[in-house]
Each structure stands twice: as structure tokens, then as C-alpha cells.
PQR file with spaces between the fields and no chain letter, atoms N, CA, C, O and H, PARSE charges and radii, in Angstrom:
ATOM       1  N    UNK     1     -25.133   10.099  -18.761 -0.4000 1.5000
ATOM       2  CA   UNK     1     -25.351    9.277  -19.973 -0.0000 2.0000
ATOM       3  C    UNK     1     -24.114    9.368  -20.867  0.5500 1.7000
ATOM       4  O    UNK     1     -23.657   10.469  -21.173 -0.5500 1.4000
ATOM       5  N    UNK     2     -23.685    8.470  -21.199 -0.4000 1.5000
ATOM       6  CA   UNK     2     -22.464    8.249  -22.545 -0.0000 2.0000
ATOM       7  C    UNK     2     -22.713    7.977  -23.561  0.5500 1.7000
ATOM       8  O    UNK     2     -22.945    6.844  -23.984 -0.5500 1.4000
ATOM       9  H    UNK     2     -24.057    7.576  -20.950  0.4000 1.0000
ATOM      10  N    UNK     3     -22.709    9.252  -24.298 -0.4000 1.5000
ATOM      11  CA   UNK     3     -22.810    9.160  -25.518 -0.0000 2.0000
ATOM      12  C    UNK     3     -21.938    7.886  -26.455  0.5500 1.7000
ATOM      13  O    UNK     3     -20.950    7.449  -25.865 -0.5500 1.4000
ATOM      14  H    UNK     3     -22.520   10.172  -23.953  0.4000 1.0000
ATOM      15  N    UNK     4     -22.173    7.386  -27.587 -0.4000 1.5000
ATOM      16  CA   UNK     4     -22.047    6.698  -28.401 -0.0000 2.0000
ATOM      17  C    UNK     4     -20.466    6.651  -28.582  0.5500 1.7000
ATOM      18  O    UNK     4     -19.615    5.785  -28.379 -0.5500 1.4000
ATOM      19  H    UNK     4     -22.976    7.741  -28.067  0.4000 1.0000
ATOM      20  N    UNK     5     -20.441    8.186  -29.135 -0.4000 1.5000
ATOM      21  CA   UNK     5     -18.824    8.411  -29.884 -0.0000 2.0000
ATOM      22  C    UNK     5     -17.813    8.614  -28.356  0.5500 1.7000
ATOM      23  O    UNK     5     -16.622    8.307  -28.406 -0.5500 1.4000
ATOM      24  H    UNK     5     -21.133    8.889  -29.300  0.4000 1.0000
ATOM      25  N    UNK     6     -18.482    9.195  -26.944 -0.4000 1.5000
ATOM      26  CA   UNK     6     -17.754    9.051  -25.604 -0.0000 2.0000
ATOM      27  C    UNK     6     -17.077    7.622  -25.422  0.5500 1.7000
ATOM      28  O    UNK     6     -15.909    7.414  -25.752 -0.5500 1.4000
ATOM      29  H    UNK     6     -19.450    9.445  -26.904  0.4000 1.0000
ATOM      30  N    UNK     7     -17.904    6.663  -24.873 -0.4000 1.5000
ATOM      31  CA   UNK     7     -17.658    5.190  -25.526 -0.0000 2.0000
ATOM      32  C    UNK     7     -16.685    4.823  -26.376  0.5500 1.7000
ATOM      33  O    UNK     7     -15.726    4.116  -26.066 -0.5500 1.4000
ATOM      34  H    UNK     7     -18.852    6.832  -24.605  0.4000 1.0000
ATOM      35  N    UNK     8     -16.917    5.322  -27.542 -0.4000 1.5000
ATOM      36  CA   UNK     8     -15.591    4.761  -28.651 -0.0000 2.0000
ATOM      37  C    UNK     8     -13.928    5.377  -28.507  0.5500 1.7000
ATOM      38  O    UNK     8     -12.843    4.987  -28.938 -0.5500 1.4000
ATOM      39  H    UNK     8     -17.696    5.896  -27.794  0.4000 1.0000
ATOM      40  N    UNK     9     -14.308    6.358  -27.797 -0.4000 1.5000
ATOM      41  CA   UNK     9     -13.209    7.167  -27.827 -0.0000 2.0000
ATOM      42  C    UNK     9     -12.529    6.406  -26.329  0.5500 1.7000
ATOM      43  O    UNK     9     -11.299    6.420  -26.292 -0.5500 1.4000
ATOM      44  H    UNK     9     -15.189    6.675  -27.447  0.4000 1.0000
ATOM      45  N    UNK    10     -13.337    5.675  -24.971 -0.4000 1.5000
ATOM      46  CA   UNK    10     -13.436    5.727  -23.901 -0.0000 2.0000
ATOM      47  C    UNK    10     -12.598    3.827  -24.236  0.5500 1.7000
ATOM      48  O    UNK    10     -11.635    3.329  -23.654 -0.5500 1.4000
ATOM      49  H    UNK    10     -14.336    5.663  -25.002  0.4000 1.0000
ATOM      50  N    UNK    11     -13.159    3.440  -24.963 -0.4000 1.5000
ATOM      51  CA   UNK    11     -12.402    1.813  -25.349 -0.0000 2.0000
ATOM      52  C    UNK    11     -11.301    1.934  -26.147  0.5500 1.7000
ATOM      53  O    UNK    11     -10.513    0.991  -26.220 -0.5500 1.4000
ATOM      54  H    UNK    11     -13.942    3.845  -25.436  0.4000 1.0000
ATOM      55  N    UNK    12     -11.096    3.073  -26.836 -0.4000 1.5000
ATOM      56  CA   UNK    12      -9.965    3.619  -27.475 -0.0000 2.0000
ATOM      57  C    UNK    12      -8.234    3.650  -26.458  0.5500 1.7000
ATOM      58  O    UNK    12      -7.120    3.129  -26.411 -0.5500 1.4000
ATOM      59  H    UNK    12     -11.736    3.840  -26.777  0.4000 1.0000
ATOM      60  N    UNK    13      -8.941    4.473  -25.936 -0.4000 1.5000
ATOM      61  CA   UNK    13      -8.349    4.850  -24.849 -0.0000 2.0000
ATOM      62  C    UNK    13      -7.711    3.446  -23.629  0.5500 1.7000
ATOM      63  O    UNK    13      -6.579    3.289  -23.174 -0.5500 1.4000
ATOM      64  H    UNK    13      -9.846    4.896  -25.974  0.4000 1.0000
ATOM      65  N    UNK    14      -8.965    2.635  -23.412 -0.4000 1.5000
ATOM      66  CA   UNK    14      -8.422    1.375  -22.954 -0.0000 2.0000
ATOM      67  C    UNK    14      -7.086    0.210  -23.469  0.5500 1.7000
ATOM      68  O    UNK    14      -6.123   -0.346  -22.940 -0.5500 1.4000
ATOM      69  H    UNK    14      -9.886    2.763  -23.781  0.4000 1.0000
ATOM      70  N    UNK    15      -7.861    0.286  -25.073 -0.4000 1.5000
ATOM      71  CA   UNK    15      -7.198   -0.653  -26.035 -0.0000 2.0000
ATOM      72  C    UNK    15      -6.084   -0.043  -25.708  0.5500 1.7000
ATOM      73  O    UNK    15      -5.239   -0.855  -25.331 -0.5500 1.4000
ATOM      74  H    UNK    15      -8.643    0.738  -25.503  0.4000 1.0000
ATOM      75  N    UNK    16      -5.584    1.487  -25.688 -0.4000 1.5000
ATOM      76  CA   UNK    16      -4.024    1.825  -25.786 -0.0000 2.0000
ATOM      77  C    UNK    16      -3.229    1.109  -24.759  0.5500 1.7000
ATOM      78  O    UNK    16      -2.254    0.362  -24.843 -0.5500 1.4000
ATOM      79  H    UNK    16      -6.271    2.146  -25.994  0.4000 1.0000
ATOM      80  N    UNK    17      -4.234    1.748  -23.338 -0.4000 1.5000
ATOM      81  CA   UNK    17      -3.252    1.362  -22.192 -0.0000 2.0000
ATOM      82  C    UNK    17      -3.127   -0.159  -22.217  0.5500 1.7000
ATOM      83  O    UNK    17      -2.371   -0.557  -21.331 -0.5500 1.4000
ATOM      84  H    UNK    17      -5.026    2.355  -23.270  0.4000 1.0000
ATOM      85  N    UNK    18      -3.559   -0.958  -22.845 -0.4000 1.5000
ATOM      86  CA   UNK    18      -3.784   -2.333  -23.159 -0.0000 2.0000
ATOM      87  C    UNK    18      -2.719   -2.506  -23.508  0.5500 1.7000
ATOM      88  O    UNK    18      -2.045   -3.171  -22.721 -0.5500 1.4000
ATOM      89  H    UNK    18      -4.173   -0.635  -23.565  0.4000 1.0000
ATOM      90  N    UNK    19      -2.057   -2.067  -24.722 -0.4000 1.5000
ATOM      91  CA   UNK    19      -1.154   -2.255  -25.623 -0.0000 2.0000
ATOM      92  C    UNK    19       0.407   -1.900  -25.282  0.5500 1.7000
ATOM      93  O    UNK    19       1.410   -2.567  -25.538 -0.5500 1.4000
ATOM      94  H    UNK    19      -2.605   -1.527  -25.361  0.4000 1.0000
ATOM      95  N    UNK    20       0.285   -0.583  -24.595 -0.4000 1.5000
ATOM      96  CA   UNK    20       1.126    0.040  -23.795 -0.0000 2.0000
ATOM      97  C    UNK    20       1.771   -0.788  -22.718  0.5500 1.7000
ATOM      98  O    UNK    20       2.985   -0.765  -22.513 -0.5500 1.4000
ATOM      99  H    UNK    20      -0.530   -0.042  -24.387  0.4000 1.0000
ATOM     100  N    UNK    21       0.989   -1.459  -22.093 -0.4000 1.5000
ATOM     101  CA   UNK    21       1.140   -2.524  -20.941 -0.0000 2.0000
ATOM     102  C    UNK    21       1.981   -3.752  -21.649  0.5500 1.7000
ATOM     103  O    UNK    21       3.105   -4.003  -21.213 -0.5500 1.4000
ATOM     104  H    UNK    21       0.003   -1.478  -22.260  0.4000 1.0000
ATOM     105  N    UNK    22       1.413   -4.551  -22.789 -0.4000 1.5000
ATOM     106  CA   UNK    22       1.800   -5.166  -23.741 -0.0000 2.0000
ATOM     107  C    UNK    22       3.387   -5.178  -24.352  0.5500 1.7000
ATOM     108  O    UNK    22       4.065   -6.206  -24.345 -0.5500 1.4000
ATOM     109  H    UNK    22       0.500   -4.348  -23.144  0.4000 1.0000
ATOM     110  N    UNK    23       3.690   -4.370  -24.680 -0.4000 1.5000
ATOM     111  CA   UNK    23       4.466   -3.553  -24.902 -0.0000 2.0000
ATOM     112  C    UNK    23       5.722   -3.094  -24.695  0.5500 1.7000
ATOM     113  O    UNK    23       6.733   -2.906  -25.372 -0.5500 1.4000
ATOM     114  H    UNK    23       3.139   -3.535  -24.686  0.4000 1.0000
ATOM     115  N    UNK    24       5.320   -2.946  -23.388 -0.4000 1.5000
ATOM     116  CA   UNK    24       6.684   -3.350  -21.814 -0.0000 2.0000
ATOM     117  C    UNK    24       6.783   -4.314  -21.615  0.5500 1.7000
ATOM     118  O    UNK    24       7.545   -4.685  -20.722 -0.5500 1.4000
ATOM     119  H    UNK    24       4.499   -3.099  -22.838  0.4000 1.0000
């Protein structure tokens, strides 16, 4: 089960490599 704040931290984490990718 994934907690709430796991999740936020877990799309957090996405958005970066998102951006990171972006970026380059």
C-alpha cells in the first residue's frame, strides 16, 4: 500500500527526472 505522502514524494521524484530530461 502507498501511502499518501510516498506518492507525493514518488511524482516528485518523476516531475524531476521530467525536467532533468527537459533540460538536456
Amino acid at each position: 500500500v502507498i501511502k499518501p505522502s510516498e506518492k507525493h514524494v514518488f511524482v516528485k521524484v518523476i516531475n524531476k527526472k521530467k525536467i532533468s530530461q527537459n533540460h538536456t
